[in-house]
N, C-alpha and C positions, 0 to 999 in steps of 0.2 A: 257157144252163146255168150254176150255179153253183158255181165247181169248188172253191171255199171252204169245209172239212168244220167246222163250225161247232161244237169240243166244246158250249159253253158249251149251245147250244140242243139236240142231242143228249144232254147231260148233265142238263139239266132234265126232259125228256122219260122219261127212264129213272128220277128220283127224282117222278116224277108216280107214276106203277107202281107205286114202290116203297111210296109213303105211300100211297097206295088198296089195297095188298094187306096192309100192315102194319093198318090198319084194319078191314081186312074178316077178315084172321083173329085180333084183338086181340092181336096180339105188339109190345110193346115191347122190343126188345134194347137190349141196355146193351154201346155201345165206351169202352175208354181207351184215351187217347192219353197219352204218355209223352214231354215235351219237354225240353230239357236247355239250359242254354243260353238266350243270348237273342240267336241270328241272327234277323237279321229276316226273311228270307225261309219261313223254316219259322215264327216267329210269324207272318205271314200264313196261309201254308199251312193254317195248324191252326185260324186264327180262321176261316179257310172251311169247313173240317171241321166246325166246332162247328154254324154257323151252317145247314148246311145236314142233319145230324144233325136238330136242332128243329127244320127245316121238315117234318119226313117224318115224325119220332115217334119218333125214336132216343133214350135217356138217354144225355149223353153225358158223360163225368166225365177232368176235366183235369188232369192233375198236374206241376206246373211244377219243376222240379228246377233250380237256379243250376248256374252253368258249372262252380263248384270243387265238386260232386257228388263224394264217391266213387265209383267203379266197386261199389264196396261195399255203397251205399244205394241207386243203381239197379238190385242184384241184388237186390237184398233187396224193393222197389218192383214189382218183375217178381213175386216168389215172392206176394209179399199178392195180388196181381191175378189169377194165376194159380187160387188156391183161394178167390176173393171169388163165391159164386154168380151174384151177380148183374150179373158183366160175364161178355159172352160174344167179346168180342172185343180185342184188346190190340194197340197200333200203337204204335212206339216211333219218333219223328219221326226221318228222317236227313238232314246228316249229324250224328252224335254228334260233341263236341266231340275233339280229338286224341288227349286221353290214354286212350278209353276201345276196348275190345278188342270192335270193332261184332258180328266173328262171333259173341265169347263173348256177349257180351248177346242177340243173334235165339238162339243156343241156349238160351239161359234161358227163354226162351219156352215155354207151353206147343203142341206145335205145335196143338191144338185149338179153340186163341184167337188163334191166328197168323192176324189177319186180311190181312195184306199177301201171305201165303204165300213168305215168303223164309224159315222156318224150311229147314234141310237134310230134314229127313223131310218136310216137306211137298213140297219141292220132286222129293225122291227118288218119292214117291206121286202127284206129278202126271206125271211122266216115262212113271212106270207106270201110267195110268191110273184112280190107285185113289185121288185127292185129293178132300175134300169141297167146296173151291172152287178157281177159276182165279185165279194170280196178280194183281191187280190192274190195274198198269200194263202186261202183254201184253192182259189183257183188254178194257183203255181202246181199247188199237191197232186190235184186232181188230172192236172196232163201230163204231171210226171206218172200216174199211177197209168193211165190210159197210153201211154207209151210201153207199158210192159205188155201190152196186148192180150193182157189177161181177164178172161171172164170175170166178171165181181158177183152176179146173182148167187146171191146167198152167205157170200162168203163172210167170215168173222173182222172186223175191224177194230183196232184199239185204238185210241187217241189217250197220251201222256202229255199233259198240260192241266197249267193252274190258269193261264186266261182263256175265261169268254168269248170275248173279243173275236179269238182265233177260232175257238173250240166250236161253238152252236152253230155257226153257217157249216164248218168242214162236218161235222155232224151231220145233218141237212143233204148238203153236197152228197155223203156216201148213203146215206136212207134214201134217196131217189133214185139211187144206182141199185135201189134191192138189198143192199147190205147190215148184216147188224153190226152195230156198233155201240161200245162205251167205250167211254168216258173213265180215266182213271187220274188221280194224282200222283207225281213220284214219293212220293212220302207214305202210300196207301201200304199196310202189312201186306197185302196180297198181291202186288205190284209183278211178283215171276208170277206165280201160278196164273193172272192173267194176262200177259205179255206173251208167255210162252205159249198159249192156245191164239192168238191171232196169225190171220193170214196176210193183211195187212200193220202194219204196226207203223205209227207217224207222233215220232215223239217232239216234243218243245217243250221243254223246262229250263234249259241254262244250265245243266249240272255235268260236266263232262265225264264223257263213258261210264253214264250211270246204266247204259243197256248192256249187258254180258252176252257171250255166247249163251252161257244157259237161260237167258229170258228170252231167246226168240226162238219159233217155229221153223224146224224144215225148211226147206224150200218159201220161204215169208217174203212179203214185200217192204223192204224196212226202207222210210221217209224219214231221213232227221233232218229238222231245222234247226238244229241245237247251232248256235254260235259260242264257241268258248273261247278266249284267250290263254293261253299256257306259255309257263317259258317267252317272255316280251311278247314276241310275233309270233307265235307257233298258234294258229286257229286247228280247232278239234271240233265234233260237234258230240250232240249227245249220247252217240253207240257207240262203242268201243268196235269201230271200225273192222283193225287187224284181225282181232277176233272173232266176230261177224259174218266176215265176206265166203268164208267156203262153206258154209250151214244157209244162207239164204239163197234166195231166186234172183231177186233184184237188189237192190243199194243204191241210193243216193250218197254222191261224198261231200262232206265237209273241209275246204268251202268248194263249190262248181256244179252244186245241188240245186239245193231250192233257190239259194240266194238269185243265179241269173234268171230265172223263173219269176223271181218277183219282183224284178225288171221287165220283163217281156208282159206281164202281166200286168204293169201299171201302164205301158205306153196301149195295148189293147183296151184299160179301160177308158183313157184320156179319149183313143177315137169317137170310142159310146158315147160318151158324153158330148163329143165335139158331134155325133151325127145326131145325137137328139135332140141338141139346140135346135140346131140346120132345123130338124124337120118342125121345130116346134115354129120357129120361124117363118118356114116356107111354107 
């Protein structure tokens, strides 16, 4: 068995669909992406984005903004995009350099082209069942977890993270699937004794191989999103991987996890959005 959840080949698979179904019903949707800055990590990010937009049939229109951006012209960047017909989807790369107010900007957003779905009314409408797409990166988790082909009713879930953002809809997502779930902080005193009781375990915090062999279960499904930098280039994420892989079932790695997952995930939600115009249109 291979307990290796492979985004990268799961992630291709889902933009195979996606450019076969964009085809057959001739809709090109048009994303922007909104970069600020020139970290490199998110210039990568976004050069994958583009790259993999043209493979499926996406227009995809880039708009690079220098680090000493006003807050002002990024608002202003937002509002042309927002009433530009012909983008149906708007992703503002994060994270935003320091000086800029990341809530105020996602609120600028229209939330109808809020392809990442972290605007607050989209979040408040996914809560309540009434969103026209699933957050992106809970959605990435959820077909990595759904690849293991493992029954969820009933089963224990952990989530390690300090944002929101990510936490309440993946929340959500696993209480619909039947599952219990909390909620923990990496910083919580109780942090093994409940890691170690999940069957599921999907950490993001940014703290490299903060998860040991003794914090996870048997046979577990461990999700890290952790991105770490180590050693210039060396990306790690937040399990202590090595240690890890012969005690659990499944494993996501760092990086070829989540990350092409929440590529395959944005170009899936760009069509939603691109066919709920159409139909709001037609």
């Amino acid at each position: 068995m291979n307990k290796i959840l492979d985004g990268i080949k799961i992630g291709q698979q889902i933009q195979q669909k996606i450019k076969e179904d964009l085809a057959k019903k001739n809709i090109r949707p048009g994303l922007a992406v909104i970069l600020v800055g020139e970290d490199a990590p998110s210039q990568l990010y976004v050069s994958k984005k583009k790259k993999a937009c043209q493979d499926v049939g996406i227009d995809f229109h880039e708009y690079l903004l220098e680090s000493d951006t006003s807050q002002e012209h990024l608002l202003e960047t937002i509002d042309f995009l927002n009433k530009d017909e012909h983008i149906n989807a708007i992703l503002v790369q994060l994270p935003l350099p320091k000086q800029f107010d990341t809530d105020k900007i996602i609120t600028a957003l229209d939330p109808k082209k809020d392809v990442d779905g972290f605007h607050k009314e989209n979040i408040k409408d996914f809560l309540k069942d009434k969103s026209i797409i699933t957050p992106g990166l809970p959605l990435g988790v959820l077909r990595l977890i759904e690849a293991t082909g493992e029954h969820l009713d009933n089963k224990q879930a952990v989530i390690v993270s300090k944002g929101k953002i990510f936490s309440q809809p993946m929340i959500k997502i696993l209480e619909d699937r039947h599952m219990q779930v909390k909620l923990i902080k990496p910083d919580d005193k109780d942090l093994k004794t409940i890691t170690s009781k999940a069957d599921v375990l999907i950490v993001s915090c940014g703290q490299a191989f903060l998860i040991k062999e003794d914090m996870v279960k048997k046979d577990a499904i461990v999700i890290d999103i952790g991105i770490n930098k180590i050693d210039n280039d060396y990306v790690v994420g937040d399990v202590d991987y090595s240690s890890v892989f012969e005690k659990v079932k499944f494993i996501t790695p760092v990086p070829g996890g989540v990350g092409p997952m929440t590529i395959a995930m944005l170009l899936y939600n760009t069509v939603e959005l691109a066919k709920t115009l159409s139909e709001a249109e037609g």
